[in-house]
N, CA, C and O atoms as CSV, one atom per row, in Angstrom:
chain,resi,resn,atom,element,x,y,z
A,1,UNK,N,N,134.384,92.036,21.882
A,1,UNK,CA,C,133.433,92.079,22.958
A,1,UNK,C,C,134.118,92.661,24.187
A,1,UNK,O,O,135.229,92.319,24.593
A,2,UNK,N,N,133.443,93.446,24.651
A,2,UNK,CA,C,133.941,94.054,26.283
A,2,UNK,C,C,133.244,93.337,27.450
A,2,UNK,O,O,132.049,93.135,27.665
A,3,UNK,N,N,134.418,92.994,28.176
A,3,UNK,CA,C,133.357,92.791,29.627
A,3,UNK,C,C,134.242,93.716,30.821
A,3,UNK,O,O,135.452,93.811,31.026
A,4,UNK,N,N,133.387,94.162,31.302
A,4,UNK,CA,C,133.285,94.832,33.032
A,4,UNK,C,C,133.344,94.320,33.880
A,4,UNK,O,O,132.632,93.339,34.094
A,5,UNK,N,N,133.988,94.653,34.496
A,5,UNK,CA,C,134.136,94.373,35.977
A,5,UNK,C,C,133.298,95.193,37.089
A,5,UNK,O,O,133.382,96.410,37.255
A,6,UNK,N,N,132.575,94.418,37.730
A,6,UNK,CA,C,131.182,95.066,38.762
A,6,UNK,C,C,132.155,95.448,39.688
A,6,UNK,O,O,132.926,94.653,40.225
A,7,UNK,N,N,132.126,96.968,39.932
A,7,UNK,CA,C,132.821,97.303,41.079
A,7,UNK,C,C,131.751,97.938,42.164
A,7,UNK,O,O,130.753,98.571,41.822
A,8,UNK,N,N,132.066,97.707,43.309
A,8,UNK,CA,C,130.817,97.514,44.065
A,8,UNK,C,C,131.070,99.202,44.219
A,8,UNK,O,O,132.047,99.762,43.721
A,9,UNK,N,N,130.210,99.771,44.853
A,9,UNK,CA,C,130.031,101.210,45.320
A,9,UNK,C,C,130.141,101.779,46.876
A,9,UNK,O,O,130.605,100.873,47.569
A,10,UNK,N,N,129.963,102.568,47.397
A,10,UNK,CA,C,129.641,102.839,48.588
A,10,UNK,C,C,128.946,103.496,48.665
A,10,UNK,O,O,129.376,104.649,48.678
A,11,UNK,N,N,127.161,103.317,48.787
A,11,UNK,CA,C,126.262,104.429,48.428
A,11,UNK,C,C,125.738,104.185,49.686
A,11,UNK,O,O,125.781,103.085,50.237
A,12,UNK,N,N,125.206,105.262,50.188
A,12,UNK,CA,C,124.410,105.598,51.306
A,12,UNK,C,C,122.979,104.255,51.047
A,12,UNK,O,O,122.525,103.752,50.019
A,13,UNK,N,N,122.716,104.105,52.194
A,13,UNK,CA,C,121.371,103.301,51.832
A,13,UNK,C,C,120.524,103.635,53.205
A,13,UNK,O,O,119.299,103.617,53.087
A,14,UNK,N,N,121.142,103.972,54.647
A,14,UNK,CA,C,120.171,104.607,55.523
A,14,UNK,C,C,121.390,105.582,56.686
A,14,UNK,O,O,122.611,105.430,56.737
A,15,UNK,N,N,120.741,106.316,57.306
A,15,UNK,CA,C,121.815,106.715,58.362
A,15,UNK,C,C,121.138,106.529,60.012
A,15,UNK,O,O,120.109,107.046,60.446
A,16,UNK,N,N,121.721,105.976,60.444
A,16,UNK,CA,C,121.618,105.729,61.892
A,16,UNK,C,C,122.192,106.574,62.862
A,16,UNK,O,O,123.371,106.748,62.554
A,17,UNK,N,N,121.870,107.234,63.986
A,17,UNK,CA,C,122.384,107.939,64.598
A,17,UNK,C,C,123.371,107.315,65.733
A,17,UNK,O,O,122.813,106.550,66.519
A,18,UNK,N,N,124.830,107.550,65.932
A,18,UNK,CA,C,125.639,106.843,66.513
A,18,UNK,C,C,125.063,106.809,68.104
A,18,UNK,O,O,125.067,105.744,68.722
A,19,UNK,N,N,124.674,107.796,68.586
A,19,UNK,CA,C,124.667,108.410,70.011
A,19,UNK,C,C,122.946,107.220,70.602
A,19,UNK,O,O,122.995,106.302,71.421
A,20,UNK,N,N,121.859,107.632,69.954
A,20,UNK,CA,C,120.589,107.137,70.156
A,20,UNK,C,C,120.185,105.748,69.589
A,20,UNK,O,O,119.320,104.965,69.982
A,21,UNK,N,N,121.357,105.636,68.199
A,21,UNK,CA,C,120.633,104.659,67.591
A,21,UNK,C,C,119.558,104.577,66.648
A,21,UNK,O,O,119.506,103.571,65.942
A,22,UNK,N,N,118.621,105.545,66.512
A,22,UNK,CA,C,117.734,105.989,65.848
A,22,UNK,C,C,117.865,106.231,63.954
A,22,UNK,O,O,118.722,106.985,63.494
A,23,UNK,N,N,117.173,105.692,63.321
A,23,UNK,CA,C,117.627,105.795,62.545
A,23,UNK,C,C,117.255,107.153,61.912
A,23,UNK,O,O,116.311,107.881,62.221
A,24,UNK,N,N,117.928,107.288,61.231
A,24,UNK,CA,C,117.216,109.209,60.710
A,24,UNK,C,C,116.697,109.248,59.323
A,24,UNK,O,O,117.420,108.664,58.516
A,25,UNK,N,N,115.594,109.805,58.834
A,25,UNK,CA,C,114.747,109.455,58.027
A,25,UNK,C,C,114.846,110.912,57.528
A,25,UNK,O,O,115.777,111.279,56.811
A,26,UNK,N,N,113.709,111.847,57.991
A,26,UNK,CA,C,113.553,113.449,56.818
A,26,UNK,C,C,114.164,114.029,56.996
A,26,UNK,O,O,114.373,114.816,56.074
A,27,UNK,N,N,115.084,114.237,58.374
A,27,UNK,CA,C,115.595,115.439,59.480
A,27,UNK,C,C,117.099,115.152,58.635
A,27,UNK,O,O,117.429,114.232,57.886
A,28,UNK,N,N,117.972,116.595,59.203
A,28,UNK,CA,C,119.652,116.663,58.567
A,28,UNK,C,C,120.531,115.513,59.262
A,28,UNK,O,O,120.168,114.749,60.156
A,29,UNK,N,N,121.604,115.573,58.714
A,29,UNK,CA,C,122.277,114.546,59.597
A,29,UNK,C,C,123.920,114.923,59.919
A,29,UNK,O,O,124.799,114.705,59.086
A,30,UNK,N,N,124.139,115.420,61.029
A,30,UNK,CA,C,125.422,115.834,61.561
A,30,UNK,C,C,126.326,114.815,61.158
A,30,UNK,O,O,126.039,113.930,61.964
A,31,UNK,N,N,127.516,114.216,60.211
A,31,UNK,CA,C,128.469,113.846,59.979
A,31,UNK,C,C,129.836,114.225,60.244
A,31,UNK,O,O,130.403,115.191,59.735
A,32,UNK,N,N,130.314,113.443,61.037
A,32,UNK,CA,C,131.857,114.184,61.117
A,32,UNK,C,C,133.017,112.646,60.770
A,32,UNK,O,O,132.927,111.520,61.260
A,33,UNK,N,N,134.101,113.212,59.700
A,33,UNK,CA,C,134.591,112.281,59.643
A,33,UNK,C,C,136.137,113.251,59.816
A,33,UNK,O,O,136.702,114.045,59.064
A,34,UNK,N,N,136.441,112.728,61.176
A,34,UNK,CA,C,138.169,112.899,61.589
A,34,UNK,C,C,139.065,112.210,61.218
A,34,UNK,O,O,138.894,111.001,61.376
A,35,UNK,N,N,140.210,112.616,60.661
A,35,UNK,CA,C,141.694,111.539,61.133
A,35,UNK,C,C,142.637,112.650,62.021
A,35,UNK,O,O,142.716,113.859,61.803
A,36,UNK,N,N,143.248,111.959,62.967
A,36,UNK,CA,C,143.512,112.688,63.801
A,36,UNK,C,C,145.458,112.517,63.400
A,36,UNK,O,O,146.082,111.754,62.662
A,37,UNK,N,N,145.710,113.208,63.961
A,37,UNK,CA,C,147.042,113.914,63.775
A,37,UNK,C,C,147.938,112.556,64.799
A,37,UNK,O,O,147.775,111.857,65.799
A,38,UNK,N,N,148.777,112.791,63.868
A,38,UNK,CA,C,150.133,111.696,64.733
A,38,UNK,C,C,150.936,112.104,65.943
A,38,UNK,O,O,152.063,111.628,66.079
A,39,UNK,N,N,150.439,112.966,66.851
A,39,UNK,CA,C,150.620,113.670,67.890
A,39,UNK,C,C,149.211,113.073,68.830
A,39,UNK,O,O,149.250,113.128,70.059
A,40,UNK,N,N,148.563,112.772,68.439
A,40,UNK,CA,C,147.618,112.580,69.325
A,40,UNK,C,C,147.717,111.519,69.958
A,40,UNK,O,O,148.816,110.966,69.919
A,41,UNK,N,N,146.627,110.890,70.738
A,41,UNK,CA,C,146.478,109.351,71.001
A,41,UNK,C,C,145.559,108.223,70.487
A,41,UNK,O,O,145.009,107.384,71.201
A,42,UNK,N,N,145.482,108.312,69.291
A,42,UNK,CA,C,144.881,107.955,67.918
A,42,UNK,C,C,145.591,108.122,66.805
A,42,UNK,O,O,144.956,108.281,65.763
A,43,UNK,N,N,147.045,108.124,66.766
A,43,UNK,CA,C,147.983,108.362,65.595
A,43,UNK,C,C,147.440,107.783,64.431
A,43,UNK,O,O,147.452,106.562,64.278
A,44,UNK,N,N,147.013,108.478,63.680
A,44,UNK,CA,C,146.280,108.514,62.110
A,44,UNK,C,C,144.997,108.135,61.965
A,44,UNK,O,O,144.500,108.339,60.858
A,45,UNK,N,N,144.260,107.583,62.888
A,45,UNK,CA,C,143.225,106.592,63.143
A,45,UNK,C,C,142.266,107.864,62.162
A,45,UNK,O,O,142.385,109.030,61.786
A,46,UNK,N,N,141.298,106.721,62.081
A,46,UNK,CA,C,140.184,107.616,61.145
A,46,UNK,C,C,138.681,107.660,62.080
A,46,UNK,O,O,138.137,106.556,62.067
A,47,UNK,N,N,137.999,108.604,62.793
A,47,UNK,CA,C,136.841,108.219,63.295
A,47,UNK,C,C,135.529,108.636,62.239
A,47,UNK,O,O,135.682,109.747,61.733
A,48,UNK,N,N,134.506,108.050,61.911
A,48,UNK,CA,C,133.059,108.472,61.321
A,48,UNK,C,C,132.385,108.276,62.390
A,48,UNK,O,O,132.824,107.468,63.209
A,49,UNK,N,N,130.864,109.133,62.698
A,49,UNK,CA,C,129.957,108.787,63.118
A,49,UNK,C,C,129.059,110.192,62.607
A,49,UNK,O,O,129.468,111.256,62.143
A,50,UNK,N,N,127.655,109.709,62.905
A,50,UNK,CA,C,126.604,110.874,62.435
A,50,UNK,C,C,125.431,110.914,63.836
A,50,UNK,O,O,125.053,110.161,64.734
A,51,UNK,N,N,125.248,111.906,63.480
A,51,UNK,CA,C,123.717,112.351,64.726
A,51,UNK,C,C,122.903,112.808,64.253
A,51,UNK,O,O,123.035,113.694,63.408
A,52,UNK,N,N,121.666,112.291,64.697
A,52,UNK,CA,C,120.383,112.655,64.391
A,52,UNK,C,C,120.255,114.281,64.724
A,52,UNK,O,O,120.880,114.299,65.784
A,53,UNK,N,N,119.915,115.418,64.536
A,53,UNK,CA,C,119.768,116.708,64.973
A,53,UNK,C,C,119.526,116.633,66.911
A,53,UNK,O,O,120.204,117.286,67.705
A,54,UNK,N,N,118.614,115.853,67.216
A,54,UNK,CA,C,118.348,115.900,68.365
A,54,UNK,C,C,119.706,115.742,69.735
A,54,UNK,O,O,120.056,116.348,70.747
A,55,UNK,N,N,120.079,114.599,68.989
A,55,UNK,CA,C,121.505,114.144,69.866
A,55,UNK,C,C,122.632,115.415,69.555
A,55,UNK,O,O,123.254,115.947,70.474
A,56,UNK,N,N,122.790,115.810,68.121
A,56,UNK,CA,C,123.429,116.967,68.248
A,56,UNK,C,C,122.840,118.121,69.074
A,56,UNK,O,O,123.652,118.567,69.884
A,57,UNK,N,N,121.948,118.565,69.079
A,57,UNK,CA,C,121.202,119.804,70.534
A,57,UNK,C,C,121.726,119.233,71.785
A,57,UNK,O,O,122.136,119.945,72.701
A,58,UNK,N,N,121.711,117.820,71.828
A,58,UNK,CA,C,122.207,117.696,72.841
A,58,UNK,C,C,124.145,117.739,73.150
A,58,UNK,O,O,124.723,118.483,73.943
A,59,UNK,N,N,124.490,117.165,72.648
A,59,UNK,CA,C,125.396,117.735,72.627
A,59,UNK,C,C,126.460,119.004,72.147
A,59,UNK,O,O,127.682,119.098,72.254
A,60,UNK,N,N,125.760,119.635,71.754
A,60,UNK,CA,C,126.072,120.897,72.197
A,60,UNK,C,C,125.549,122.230,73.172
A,60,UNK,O,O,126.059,123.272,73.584
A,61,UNK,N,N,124.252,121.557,73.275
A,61,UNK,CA,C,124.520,122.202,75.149
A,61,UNK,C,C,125.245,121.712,76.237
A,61,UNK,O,O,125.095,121.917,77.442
A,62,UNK,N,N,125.921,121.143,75.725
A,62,UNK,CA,C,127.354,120.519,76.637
A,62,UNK,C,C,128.295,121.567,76.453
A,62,UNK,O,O,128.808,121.736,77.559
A,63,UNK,N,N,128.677,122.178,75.821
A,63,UNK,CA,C,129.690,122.983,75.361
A,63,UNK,C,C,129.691,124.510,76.468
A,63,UNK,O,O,128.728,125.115,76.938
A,64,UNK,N,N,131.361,124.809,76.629
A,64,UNK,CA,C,131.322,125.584,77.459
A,64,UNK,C,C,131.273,126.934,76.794
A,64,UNK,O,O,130.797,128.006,77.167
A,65,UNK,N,N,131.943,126.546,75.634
A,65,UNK,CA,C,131.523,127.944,74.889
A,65,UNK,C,C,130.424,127.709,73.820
A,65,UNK,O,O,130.355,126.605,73.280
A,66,UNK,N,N,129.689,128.556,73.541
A,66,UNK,CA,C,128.456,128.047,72.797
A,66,UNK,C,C,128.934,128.510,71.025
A,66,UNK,O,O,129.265,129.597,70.551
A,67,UNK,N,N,128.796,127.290,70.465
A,67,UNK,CA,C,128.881,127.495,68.820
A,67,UNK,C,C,128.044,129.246,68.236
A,67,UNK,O,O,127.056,129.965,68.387
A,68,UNK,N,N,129.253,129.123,67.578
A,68,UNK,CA,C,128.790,130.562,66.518
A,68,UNK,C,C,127.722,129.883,65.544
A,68,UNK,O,O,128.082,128.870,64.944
A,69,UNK,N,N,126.331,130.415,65.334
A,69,UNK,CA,C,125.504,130.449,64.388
A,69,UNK,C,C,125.519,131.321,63.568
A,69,UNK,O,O,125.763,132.350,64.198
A,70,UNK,N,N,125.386,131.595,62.333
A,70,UNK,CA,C,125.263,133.024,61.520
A,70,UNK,C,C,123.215,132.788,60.679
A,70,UNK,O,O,122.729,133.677,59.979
């Protein structure tokens, strides 16, 4: 007889937008997951967060140089 061991998963189940809060439902969802370099001031640290499209427009008309689109 075999038995298994339930190993739990990490499956998506909703995405929330870090910036608004909002949760995001049909629309894309900007994900960025950094670890930053041991030179920085976050030595190895890992950041996640996601944005709803809207909060991303917004922040990137913040930007002094404007993102390349193709």
């Amino acid at each position: 007889m075999r038995q298994y061991k339930k190993e739990e998963t990490k499956a998506v189940e909703k995405y929330i937008c870090n910036k608004c809060g909002k949760e995001i439902l049909e629309e894309d969802v900007f994900s960025v997951d950094k670890r930053w370099n041991y030179f920085s001031n976050k030595d190895n640290e890992v950041h996640h967060f996601d944005l709803c499209e809207k909060c991303y427009d917004e922040l990137i008309a913040t930007f002094q140089i404007p993102i390349e689109i193709e």
